[in-house]
Legacy VTK file of the C-alpha trace (Angstrom):
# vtk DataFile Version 3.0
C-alpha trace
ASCII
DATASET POLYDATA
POINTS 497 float
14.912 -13.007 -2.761
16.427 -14.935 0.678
18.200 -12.037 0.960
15.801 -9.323 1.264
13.192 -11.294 3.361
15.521 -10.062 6.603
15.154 -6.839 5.718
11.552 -6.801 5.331
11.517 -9.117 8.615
13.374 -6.151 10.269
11.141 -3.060 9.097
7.820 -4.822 9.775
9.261 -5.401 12.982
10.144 -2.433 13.722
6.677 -0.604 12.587
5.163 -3.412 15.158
7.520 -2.463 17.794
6.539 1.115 17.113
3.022 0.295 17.355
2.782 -1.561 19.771
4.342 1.217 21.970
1.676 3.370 21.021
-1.059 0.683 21.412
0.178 0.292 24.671
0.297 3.554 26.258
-2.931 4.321 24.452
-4.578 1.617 26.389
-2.696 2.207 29.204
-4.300 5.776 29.370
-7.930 4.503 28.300
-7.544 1.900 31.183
-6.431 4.583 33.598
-8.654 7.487 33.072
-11.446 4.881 33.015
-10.407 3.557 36.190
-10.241 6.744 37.626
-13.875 7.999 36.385
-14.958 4.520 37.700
-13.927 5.111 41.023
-15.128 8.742 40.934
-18.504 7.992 40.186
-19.023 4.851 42.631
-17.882 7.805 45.229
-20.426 10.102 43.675
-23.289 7.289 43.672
-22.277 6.599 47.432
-22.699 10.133 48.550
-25.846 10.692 46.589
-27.307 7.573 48.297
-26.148 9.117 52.051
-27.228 12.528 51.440
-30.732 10.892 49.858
-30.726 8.570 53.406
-29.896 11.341 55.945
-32.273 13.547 53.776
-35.377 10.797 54.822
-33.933 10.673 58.223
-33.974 14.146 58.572
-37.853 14.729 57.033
-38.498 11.658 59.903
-37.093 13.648 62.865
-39.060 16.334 61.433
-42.383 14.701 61.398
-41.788 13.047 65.240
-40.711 16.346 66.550
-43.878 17.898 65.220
-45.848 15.012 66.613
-48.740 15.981 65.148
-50.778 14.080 61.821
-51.145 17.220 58.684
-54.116 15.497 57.900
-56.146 14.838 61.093
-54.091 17.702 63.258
-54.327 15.178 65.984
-51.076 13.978 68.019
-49.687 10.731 66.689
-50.512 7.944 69.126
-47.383 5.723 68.854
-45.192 4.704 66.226
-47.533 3.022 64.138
-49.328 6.301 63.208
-45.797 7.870 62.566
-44.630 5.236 60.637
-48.075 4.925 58.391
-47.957 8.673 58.142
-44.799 8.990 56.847
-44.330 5.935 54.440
-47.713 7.116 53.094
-46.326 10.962 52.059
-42.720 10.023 51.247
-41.479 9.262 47.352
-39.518 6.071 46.547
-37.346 6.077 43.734
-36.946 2.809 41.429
-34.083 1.161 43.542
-35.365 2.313 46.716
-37.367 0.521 49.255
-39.317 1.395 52.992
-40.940 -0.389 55.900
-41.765 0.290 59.670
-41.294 -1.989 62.344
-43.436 -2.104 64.760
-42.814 -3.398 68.476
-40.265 -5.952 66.930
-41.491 -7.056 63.489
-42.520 -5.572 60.090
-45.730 -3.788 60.748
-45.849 -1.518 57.550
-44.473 -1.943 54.315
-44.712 0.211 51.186
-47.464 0.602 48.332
-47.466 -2.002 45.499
-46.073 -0.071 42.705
-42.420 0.086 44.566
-40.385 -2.155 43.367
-37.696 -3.291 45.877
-39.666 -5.006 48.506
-37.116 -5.464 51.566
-40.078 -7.135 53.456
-39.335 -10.400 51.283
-35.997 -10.471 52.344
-35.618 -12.686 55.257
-32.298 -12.484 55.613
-31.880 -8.041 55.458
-34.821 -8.277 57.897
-32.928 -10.448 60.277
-29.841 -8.092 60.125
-31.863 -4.775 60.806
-34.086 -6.046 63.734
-31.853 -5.523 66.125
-31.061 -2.049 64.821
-34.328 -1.311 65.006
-34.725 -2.207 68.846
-31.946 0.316 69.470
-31.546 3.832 70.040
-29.129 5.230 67.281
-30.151 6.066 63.938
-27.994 3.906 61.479
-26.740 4.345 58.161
-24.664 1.014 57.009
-24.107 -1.014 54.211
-25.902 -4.632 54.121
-25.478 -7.766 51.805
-28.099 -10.210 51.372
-27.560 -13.063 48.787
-26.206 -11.273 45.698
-28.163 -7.663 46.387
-25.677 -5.361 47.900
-28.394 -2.495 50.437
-27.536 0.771 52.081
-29.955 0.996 54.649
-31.022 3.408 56.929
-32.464 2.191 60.433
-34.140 5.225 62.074
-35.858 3.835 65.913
-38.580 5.584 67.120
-39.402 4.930 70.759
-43.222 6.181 72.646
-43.840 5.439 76.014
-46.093 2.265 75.741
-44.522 1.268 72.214
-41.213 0.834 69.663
-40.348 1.195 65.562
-38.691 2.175 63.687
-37.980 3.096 59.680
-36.181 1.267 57.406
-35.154 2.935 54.123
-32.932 0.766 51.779
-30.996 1.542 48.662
-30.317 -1.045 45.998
-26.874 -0.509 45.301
-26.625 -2.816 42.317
-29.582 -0.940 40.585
-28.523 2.091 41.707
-24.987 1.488 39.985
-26.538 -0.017 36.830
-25.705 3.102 34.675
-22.631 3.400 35.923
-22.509 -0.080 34.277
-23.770 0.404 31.063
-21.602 3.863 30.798
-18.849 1.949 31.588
-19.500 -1.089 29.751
-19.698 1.640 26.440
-16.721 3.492 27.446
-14.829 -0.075 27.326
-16.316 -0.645 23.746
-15.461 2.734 22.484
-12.198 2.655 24.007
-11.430 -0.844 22.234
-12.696 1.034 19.140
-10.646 3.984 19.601
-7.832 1.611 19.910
-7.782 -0.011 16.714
-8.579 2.865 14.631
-5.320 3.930 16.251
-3.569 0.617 15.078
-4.861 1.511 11.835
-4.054 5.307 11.773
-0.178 4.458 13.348
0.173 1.446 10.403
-0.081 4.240 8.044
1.654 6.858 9.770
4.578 4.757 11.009
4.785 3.209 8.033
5.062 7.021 6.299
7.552 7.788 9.170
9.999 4.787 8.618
10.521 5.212 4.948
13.191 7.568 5.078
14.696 4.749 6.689
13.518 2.669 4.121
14.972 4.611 1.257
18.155 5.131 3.167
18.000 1.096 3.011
17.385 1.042 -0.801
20.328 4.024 -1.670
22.556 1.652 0.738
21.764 -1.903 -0.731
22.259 0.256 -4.519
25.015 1.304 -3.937
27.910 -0.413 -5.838
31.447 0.009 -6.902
30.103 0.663 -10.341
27.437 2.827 -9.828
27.670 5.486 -6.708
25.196 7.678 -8.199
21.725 6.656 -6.175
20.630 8.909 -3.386
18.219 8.801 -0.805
14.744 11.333 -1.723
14.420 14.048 0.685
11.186 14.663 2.103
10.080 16.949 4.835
11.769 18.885 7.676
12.027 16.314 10.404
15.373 14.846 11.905
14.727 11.912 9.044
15.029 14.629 6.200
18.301 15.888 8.086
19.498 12.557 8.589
19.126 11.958 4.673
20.298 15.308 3.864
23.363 14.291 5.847
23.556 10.593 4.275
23.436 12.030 0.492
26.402 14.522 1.675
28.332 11.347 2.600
27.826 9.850 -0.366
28.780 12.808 -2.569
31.690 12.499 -0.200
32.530 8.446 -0.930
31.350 9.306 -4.805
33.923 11.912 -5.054
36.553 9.909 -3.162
36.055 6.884 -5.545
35.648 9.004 -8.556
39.490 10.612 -7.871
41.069 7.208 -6.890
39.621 5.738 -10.578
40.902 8.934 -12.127
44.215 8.291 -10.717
44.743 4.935 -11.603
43.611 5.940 -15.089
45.631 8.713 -15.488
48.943 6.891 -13.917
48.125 4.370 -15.864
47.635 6.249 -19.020
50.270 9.035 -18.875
53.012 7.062 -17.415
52.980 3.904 -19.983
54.276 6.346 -22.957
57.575 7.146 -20.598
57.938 4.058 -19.211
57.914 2.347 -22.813
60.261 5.283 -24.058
62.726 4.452 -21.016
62.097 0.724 -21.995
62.714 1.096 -25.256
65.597 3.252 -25.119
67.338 0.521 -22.569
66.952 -2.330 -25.032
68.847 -0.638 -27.632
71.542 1.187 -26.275
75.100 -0.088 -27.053
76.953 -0.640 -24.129
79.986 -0.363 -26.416
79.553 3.123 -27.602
79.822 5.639 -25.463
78.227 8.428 -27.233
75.224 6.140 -27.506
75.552 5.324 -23.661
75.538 9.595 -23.032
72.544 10.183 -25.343
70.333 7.263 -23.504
71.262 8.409 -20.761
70.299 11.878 -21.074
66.962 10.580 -22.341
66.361 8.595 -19.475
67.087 11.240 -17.253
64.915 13.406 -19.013
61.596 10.895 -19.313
62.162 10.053 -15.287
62.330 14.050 -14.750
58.889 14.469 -16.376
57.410 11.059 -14.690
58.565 12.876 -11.746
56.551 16.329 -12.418
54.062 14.039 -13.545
53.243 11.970 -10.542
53.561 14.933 -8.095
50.918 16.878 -10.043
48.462 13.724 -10.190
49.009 13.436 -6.274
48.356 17.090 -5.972
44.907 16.237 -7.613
44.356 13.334 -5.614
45.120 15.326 -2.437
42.534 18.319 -3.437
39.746 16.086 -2.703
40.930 15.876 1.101
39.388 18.003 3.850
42.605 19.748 5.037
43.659 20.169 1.400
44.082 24.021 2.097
44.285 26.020 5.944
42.438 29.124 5.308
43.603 31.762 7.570
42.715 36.007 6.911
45.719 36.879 4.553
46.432 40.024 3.463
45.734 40.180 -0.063
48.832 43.264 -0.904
50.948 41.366 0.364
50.309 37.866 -0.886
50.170 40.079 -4.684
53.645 41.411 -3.921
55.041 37.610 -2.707
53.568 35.603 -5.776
55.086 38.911 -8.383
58.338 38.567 -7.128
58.081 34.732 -7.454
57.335 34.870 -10.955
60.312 36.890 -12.075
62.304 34.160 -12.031
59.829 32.332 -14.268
61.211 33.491 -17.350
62.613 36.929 -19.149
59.186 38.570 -19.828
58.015 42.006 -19.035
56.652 41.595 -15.746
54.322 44.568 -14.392
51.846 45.055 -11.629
48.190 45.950 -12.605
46.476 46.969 -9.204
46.498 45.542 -5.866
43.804 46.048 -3.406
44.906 46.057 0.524
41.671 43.744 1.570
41.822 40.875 3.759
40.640 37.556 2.567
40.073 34.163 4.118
42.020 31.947 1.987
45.046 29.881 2.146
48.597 31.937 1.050
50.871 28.719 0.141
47.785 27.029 -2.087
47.008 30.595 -3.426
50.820 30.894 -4.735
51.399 27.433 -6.539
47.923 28.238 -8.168
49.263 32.003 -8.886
52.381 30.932 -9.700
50.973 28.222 -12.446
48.949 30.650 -14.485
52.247 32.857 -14.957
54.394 29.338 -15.886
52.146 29.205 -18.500
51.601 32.623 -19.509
55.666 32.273 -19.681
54.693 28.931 -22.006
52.688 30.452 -24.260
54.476 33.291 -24.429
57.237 34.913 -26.397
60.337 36.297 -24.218
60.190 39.548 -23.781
56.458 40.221 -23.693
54.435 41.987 -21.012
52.682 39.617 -17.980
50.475 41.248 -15.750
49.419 40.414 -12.353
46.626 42.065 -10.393
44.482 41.956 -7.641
41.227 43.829 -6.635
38.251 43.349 -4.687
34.933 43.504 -6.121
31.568 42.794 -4.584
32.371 40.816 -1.652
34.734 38.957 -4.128
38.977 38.731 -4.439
39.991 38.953 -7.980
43.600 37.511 -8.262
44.512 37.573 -12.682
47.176 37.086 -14.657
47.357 38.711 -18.190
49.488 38.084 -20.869
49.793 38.542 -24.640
50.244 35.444 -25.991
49.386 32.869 -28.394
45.704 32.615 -26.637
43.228 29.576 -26.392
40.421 28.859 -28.992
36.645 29.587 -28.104
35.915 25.737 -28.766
38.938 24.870 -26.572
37.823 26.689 -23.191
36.554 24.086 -21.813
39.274 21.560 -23.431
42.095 23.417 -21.344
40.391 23.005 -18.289
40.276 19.294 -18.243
42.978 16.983 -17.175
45.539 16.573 -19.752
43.461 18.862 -21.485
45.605 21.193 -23.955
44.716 23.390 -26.787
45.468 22.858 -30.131
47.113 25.720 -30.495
48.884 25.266 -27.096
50.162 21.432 -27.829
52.283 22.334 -30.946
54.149 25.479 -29.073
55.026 23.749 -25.803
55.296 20.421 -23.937
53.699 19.818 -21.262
50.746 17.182 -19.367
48.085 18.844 -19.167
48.068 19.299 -15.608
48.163 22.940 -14.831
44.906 24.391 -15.003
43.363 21.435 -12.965
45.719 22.046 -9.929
44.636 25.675 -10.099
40.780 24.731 -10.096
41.030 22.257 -7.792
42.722 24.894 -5.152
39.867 27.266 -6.447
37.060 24.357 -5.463
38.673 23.688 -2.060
37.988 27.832 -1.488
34.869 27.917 -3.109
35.641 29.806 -5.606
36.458 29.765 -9.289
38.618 30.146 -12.268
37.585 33.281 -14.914
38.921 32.346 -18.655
38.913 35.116 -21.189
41.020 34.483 -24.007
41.752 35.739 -27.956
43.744 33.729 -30.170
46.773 35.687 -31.153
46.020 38.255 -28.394
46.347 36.734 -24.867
44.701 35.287 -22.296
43.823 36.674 -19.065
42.989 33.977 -16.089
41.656 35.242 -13.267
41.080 33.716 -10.045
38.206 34.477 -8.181
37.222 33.742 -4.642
34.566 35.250 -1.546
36.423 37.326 0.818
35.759 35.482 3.963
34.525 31.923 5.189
31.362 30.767 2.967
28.331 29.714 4.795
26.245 27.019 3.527
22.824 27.913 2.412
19.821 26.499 3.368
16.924 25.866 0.686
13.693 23.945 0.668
15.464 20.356 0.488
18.224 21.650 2.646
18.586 20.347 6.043
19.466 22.141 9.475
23.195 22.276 9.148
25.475 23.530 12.012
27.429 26.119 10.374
31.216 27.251 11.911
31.600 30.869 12.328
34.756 31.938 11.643
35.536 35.754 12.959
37.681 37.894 11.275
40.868 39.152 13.707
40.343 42.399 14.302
43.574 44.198 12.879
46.343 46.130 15.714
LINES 1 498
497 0 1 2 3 4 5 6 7 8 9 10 11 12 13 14 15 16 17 18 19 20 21 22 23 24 25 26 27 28 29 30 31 32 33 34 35 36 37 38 39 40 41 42 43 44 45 46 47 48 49 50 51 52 53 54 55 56 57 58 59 60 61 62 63 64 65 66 67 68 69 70 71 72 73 74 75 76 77 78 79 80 81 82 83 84 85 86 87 88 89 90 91 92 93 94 95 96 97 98 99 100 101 102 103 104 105 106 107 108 109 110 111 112 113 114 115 116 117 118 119 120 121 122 123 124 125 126 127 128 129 130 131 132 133 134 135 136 137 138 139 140 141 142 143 144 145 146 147 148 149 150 151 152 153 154 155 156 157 158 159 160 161 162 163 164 165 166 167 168 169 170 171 172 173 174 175 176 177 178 179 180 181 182 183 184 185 186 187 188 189 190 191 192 193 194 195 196 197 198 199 200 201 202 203 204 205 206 207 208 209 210 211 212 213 214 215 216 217 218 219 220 221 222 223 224 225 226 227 228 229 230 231 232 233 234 235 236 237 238 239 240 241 242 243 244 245 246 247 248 249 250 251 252 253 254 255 256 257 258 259 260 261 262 263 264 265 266 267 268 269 270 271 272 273 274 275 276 277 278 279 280 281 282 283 284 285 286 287 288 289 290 291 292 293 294 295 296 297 298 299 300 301 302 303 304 305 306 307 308 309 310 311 312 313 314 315 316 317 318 319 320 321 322 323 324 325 326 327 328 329 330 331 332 333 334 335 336 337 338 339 340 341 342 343 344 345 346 347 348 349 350 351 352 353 354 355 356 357 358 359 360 361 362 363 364 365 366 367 368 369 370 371 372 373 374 375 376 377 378 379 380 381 382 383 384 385 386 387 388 389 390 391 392 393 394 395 396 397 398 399 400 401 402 403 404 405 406 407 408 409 410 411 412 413 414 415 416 417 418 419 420 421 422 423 424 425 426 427 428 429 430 431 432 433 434 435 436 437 438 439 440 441 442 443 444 445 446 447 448 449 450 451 452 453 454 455 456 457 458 459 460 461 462 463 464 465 466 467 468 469 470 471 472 473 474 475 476 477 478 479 480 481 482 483 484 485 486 487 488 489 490 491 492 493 494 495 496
C-alpha cells in the first residue's frame, strides 16, 4: 500500500499540472478579451458622450446664429433669452445635466424632473466659471468629489451682457452598464472556468490512462508471468505509444521465453550424456586396454552428439535475434541448384530435380540452405538407400515454394504436430534413427525469421513431402483497427542488368 501511494501522488499530480495549464490560459484569455472589450467600450462611451456634447454645441451655435425666438419670432435680447430658450427645447438624458450662466453666476438651471443637478455642485461650478467668462467653447473632463463630469462650456457674449451653457455628462452613470456587463461577464467567466476544471478532470483523467495502464502492465510484469499487456484504445500518439510498448513486451516475452527454454533443454538433454560419460569413466579399467578403447570410443561418441547438440540449441536461441537472417533478392534457380548439389553428398539416394522456377525472392541464401539442407538429412534418415528424394522449387501466388519429397517411412497424422516441437520425434521416426529432435525447429525458426512457414504432408509408409514456403519480397506490416501508425522500410527490388 506505501508503495503505490507515489504513484497515485504522481498521476494526480500530473492531471493537476495538466489542469492547471488549461485553467490558466483559459483565464488568461477570459481576462484578456475582457480587458480588451473593457477598454473598447469606455472608448465607445467617451465618443458617444463628445459627439452627444458637440451635437448640443452645435444645435446652440445654431439657435445664436439664427438670433431669433421660434416662438415669439422676435430677436433674442441677450443671453438670458438664449439660454432660457434653449434649455427649455433641448432633451436631457438620465445622466445628463444643463444650466446657463448669466453675467457671472448660475442664472438658469434645468426643469425638476432632471436628475443630475450640476447647480448643487459648488465645487464643478467653481471650476467652469471661469470657462464661462471666456471666449472658446470647451469640452473637458471635470472631477468633483467622487462624480467624474464631461462638460461642455459653450460662452455666449451680447453687447451689454455674458453666458454661457453648461452641459455635463455623468460619467459614472453613464458607465454603469458597462459595469454591470462587466461585472456579469466576470461571473460567467468564473463559471465558465470551473465547468472547465470539471470537463478537463474528466477528460485528462480519460487522456492519462493509457499512461495509467502502461503503469499497471509495467508494475505486473514479473519474471513469472510476462503475459499482461497494456489495452489499446483509440488512434492518438497514446494508442501508438501502447501499440509500441505491447510490441516490446512480446519482444522481452519472447526473449525470456527462449533463455528458459534453453536452460531447460541444456539442462534436460545434456544430463543423459553427461551421466553416460560419467558413468562410463567410473568403470573403466585402466588395466585393460580393450576396455580403455571401447570407453573411449564411447566418450568420444556422447561428446560428438553433446557437440551437435549444443550448436543446434544455440541455433534456436540465436533465431530469436533481429539479425538472425540478412535478406538480400536471391535468385531462387540458382539457390535450387546450390542446396541439390549439397545434398548429394548426404547419402546414396536417388536424388532428382522436380521444377525450379527462375524468380527472385527476398530471403536469406546461407539460412535458406541449412534449412534446405535439414529436410533432405532427414529425408536421408528416414529413408532407405537407394530411394528417390526430390527437390523443387516454384513460385505460386506471390509465394516461393522450396520442398523436399521423399518416399519414406512417413510421419503419423497424430504426430504432425509432435515432429514439429523441440525434441519432438515420431514414433515411428524414434525407433528407425537417432537423433534430438532438433531439426524441424531450426527449419521453422529460419521460416519465422522470413515470415513464412513450413508445409507438412505426410503418409505413413509412403513419404513425406516438406515444403518451405515464404512471400517473394520484403513483408509489410499491416495495419488493422488496434494497429498503430507504424513506419514501415521499403525495401526496392534491384532492378536486374
Amino acid at each position: 500500500m506505501i508503495a503505490s501511494q507515489p504513484d497515485l501522488v504522481t498521476k494526480v499530480t500530473l492531471r493537476a499540472r495538466l489542469i492547471m495549464a488549461m485553467v490558466l490560459l483559459a483565464g488568461l484569455a477570459l481576462l484578456t478579451s475582457g480587458i480588451i472589450v473593457a477598454i473598447l467600450q469606455h472608448r465607445s462611451i467617451l465618443e458617444g458622450v463628445d459627439e452627444q456634447l458637440m451635437q448640443t454645441r452645435d444645435e446652440l451655435r445654431v439657435l445664436a446664429e439664427k438670433g431669433v425666438d421660434p416662438e415669439t419670432g422676435q430677436p433674442f435680447a441677450g443671453p438670458s433669452e438664449l439660454l432660457h430658450t434653449f434649455l427649455a427645447r433641448t432633451v436631457i438624458g438620465a445622466a445628463e445635466g444643463e444650466l446657463g450662466i448669466v453675467d457671472g453666476g448660475v442664472g438658469l438651471v434645468a426643469s425638476d424632473d432632471v436628475k443630475v443637478r450640476p447647480e448643487n455642485d459648488q465645487q464643478l461650478i467653481d471650476q467652469i466659471l471661469p470657462l464661462a467668462a471666456g471666449q472658446q467653447i470647451v469640452i473637458e473632463s471635470f472631477e468633483s468629489g467622487k462624480v467624474h463630469y464631461r462638460v461642455l462650456v459653450a460662452p455666449v457674449h451680447y453687447p451689454h451682457a455674458t453666458g454661457a451653457l453648461v452641459h455635463v455628462v455623468d460619467l459614472d452613470a453613464t458607465e454603469a452598464e458597462l459595469s454591470r456587463t462587466m461585472t456579469l461577464y466576470a461571473v460567467v467567466a468564473v463559471g465558465t472556468v470551473l465547468l472547465l476544471v470539471g470537463a478537463a478532470w474528466v477528460a485528462v483523467g480519460r487522456l492519462l490512462q493509457p499512461i495509467e495502464d502502461l503503469r499497471v502492465a509495467a508494475d505486473a510484469i514479473q519474471e513469472r508471468d510476462l503475459t499482461t499487456r497494456v489495452p489499446v484504445r483509440g488512434k492518438d500518439d497514446l494508442t501508438a505509444l501502447s501499440i509500441t510498448i505491447n510490441r516490446m513486451l512480446d519482444r522481452v516475452q519472447r526473449s525470456v521465453e527462449g533463455q528458459r527454454q534453453l536452460l531447460d533443454d541444456v539442462g534436460h538433454e545434456l544430463r543423459t550424456p553427461i551421466t553416460v560419460v560419467r558413468g562410463h569413466m567410473e568403470l573403466v579399467d585402466a588395466e585393460d586396454p580393450a576396455d580403455v578403447r571401447e570407453t573411449r570410443d564411447l566418450v568420444l561418441d556422447e561428446v560428438d552428439r553433446m557437440g551437435v547438440l549444443v550448436n543446434d540449441m544455440l541455433m534456436l536461441a540465436k533465431s530469436a535475434e533481429s539479425d538472425f537472417v540478412k535478406p538480400q533478392w536471391f535468385d531462387v534457380a540458382s539457390l535450387t541448384d546450390q542446396v541439390l548439389e549439397k545434398a548429394r553428398a548426404l547419402g546414396n539416394r536417388a536424388w532428382r530435380l522436380d521444377r525450379i522456377t527462375s524468380a527472385e525472392a527476398f530471403l536469406d541464401p546461407g539460412r535458406m540452405t541449412q534449412a534446405w539442407l535439414q529436410l533432405a538429412a532427414n529425408a536421408v534418415k528416414y529413408s532407405d538407400e537407394g530411394s528417390p528424394i526430390t527437390l523443387g522449387s516454384a513460385l505460386e501466388r506471390g509465394e516461393i515454394h522450396m520442398w523436399v519429397r521423399d518416399r519414406g517411412i512417413g510421419i503419423e497424422p497424430d504426430q504432425l504436430e509432435v515432429v514439429r516441437q523441440r525434441f519432438g520425434r515420431s514414433r515411428t521416426g524414434a525407433a528407425h534413427a537417432q537423433g534430438a529432435g532438433l531439426g524441424l525447429s531450426i527449419v521453422e525458426s529460419i521460416m519465422a525469421a522470413h515470415d513464412g512457414r513450413l508445409d507438412i504432408v505426410s503418409t505413413p509408409g509412403e513419404g513425406s513431402t516438406f515444403t518451405m514456403v515464404l512471400p517473394i519480397g520484403p513483408s509489410e506490416p499491416r495495419l488493422t483497427a488496434d494497429d498503430g501508425q507504424d513506419e514501415t522500410l521499403v525495401i526496392e527490388k534491384p532492378e536486374e542488368t
